[in-house]
C-alpha positions in Angstrom: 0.0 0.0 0.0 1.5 3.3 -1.2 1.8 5.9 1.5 -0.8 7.9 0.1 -3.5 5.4 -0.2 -2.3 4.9 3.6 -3.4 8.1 4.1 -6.9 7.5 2.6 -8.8 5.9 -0.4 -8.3 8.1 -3.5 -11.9 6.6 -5.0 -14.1 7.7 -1.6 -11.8 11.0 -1.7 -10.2 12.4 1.9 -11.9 11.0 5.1 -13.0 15.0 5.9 -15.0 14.9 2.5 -17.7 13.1 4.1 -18.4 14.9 7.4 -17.9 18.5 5.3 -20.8 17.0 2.9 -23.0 16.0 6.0 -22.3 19.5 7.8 -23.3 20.9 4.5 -26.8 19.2 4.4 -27.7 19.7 8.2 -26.4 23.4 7.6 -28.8 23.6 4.8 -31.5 22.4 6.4 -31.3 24.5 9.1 -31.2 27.2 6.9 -34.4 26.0 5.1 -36.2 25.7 8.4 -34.8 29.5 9.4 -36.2 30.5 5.9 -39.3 28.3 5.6 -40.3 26.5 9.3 -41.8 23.3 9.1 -45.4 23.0 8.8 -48.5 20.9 8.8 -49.0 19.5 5.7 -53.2 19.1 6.1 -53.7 22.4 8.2 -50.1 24.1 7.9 -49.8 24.3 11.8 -46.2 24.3 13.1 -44.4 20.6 12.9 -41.1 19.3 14.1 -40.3 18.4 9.9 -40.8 19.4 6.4 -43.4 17.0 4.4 -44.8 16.1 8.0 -48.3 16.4 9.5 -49.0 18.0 13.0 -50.1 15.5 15.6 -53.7 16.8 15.3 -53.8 15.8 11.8 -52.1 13.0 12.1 -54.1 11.5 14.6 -57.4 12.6 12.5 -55.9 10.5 9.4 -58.1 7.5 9.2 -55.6 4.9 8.0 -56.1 1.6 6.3 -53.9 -1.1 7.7 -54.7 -5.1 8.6 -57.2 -6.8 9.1 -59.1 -5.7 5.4 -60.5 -7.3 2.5 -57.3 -8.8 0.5 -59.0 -8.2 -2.7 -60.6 -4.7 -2.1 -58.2 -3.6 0.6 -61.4 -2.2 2.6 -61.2 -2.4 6.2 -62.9 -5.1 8.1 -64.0 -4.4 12.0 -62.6 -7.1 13.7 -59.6 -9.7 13.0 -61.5 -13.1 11.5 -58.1 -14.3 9.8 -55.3 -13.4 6.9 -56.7 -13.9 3.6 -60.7 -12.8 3.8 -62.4 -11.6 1.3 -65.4 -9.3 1.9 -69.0 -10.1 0.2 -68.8 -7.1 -2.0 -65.4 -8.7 -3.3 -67.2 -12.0 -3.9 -70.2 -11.0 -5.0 -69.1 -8.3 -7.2 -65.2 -9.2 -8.3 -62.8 -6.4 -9.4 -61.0 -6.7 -12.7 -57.7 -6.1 -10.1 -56.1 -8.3 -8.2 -55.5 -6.5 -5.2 -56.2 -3.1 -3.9 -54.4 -0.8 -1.5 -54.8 2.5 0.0 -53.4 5.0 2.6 -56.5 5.9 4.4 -59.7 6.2 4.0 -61.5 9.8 2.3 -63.3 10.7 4.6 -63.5 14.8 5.3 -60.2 15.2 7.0 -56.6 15.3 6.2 -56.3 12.4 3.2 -59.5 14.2 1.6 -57.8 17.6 2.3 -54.6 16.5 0.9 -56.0 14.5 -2.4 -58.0 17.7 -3.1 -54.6 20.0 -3.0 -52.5 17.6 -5.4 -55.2 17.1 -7.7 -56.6 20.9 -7.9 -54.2 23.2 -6.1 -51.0 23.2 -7.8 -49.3 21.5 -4.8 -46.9 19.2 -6.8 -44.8 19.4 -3.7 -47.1 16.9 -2.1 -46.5 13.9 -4.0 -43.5 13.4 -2.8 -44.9 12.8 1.1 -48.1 10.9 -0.6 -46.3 9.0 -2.2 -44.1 7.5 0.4 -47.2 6.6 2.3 -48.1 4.7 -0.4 -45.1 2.7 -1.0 -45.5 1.7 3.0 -49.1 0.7 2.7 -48.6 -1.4 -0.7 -45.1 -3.0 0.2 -46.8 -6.0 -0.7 -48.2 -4.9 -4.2 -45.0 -3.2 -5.0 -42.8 -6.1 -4.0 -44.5 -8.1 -6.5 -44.5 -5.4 -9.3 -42.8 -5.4 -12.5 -44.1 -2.6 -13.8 -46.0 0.9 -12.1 -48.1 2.9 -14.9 -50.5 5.7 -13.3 -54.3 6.3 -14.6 -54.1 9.1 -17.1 -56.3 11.8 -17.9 -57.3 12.8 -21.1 -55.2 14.6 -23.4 -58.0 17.9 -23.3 -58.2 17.9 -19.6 -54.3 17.5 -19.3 -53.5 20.7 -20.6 -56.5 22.1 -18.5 -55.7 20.7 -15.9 -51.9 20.9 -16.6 -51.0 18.4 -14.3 -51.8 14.1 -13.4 -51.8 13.6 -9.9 -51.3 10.0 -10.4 -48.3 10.9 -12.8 -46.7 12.8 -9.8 -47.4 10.1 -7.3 -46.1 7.0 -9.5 -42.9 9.3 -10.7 -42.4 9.0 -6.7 -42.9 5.5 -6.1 -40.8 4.6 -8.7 -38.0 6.9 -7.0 -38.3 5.5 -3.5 -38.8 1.7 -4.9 -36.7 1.7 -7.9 -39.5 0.1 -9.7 -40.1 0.9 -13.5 -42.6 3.5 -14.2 -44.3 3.8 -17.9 -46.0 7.2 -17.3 -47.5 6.3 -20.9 -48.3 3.0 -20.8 -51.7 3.6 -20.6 -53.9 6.2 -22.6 -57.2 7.3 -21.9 -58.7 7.4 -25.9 -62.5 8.6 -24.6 -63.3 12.3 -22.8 -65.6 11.7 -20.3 -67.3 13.7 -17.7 -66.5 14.0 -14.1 -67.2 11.3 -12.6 -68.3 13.3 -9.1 -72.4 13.3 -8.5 -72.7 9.4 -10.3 -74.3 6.6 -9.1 -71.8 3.3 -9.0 -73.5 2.1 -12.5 -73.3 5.8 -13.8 -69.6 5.6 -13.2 -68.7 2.3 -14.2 -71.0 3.4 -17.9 -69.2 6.4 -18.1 -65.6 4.9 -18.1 -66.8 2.1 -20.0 -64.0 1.9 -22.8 -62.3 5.2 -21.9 -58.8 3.2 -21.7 -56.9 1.5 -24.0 -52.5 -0.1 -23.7 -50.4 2.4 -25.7 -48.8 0.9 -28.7 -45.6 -1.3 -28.0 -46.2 -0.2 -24.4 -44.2 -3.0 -22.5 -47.1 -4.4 -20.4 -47.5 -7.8 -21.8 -46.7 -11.3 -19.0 -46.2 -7.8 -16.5 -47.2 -8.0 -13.0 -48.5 -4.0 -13.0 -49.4 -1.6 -10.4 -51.8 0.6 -11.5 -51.5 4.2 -9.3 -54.2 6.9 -8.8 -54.6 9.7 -6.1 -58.6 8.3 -5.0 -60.2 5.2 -5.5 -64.2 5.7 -5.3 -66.3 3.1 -6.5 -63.3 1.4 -8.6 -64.8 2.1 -12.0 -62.1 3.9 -13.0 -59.6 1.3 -11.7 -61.6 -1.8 -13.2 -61.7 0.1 -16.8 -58.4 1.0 -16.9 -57.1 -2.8 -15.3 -59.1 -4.4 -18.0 -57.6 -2.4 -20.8 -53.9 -3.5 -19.1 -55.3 -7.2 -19.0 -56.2 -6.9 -22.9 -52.8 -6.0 -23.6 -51.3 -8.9 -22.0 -50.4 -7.8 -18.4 -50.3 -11.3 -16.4 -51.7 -8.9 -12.8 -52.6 -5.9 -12.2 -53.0 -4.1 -8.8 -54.1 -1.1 -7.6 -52.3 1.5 -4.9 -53.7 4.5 -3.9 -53.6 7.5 -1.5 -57.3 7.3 0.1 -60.3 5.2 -1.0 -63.6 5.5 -0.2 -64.9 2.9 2.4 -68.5 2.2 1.8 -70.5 3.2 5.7 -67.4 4.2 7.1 
């Protein structure tokens, strides 16, 4: 060993490189909090983070975790075993695999935060979203090959200028390091909002809005289909169908806050 590679390792660079790097960052993010302080991402009261919620909201979040329906990913009252499914799930079967959501959208902080993404400009929150999501689908997203989000049409794009579920699977992808196609899907058919529809309304109104994009690399994928809300799953079933036409061997469904029907 020459002396100075005794001295340090010429590829890591000089021992002091590293601490100088992390004093940098913590000086930094002092300097953010200085500049910016931490706040509440549902009510924007003080927090102890960035991208954080305040204890108020946090405790208000109504979140989804075991024991729920393994197909629907609903929530189920009491503990009867792994692997149930609920009667809605068997007597009315998703074109999905498997479901997964954050919390449930009910008027509080997921609903208050899926309504910012989607209609206030606040891109920022993805990232936060998002990695709430990759916690409550770990089991989804381990067995993904490939994430795609549900798009929006092309005229209500550049209205809207912006696909919440874009945002939120360009995230996932970066904390998972699972492939994302953000145009694997399209969405061929304009179609009104689906807010004020009855379930059959909704599941008419999407009826062949989705189709695979051409030479889009879905075909014997396991796929994890990402939105911001799931409602009455319309949207997911028409869009999982047009993925299963195209070849996808699974797809599965992971999203910020579903509604629970009587919750």
């Amino acid at each position: 060993m020459s002396a100075d590679s005794a001295l340090f390792d010429h590829a890591a660079g000089p021992p002091w490189t590293g601490r100088a790097s992390a004093f940098a960052r913590r000086f930094a993010a002092a300097a953010l909090d200085t500049l910016y302080p931490p706040t509440c991402l549902a009510c924007r009261a003080a927090t102890g983070a960035h991208g954080a919620l305040c204890p108020r909201c946090w405790s208000a979040m109504r979140f989804i975790e075991r024991p729920f329906c393994e197909r629907l990913g609903t929530p189920f009252e009491q503990d009867l075993g792994e692997g149930l499914l609920s009667p809605q799930a068997m007597a009315d079967p998703p074109a999905f695999s498997r479901a997964r959501a954050v919390a449930r959208f009910e008027d509080g902080p997921a609903r208050t935060l899926a309504h910012r993404l989607k209609y206030s400009d606040r891109a920022e929150l993805a990232r936060p979203m998002a990695r709430w999501m990759a916690r409550a689908g770990a089991d989804i997203l381990a067995d993904a090959d490939l994430l795609a989000p549900v798009p929006l049409h092309p005229l209500r794009l550049w209205r809207r200028r912006f696909n919440q579920a874009a945002a939120l699977a360009r995230e996932i992808s970066r904390l998972t390091g699972k492939r994302c196609e953000l145009s694997a899907l399209l969405r061929v058919k304009a179609t009104p909002s689906q807010v004020g529809l009855s379930r059959a309304q909704r599941a008419e109104n999407v009826q062949g809005a989705f189709r695979a994009a051409d030479g889009a690399p879905v075909r014997g994928m396991n796929m994890v289909l990402i939105d911001d809300v799931l409602t009455s799953g319309a949207t997911a079933n028409a869009a999982s169908r047009a993925l299963l036409r195209a070849g996808a061997k699974r797809v599965d469904v992971l999203v910020f806050a579903r509604v629970v029907t009587g919750a």
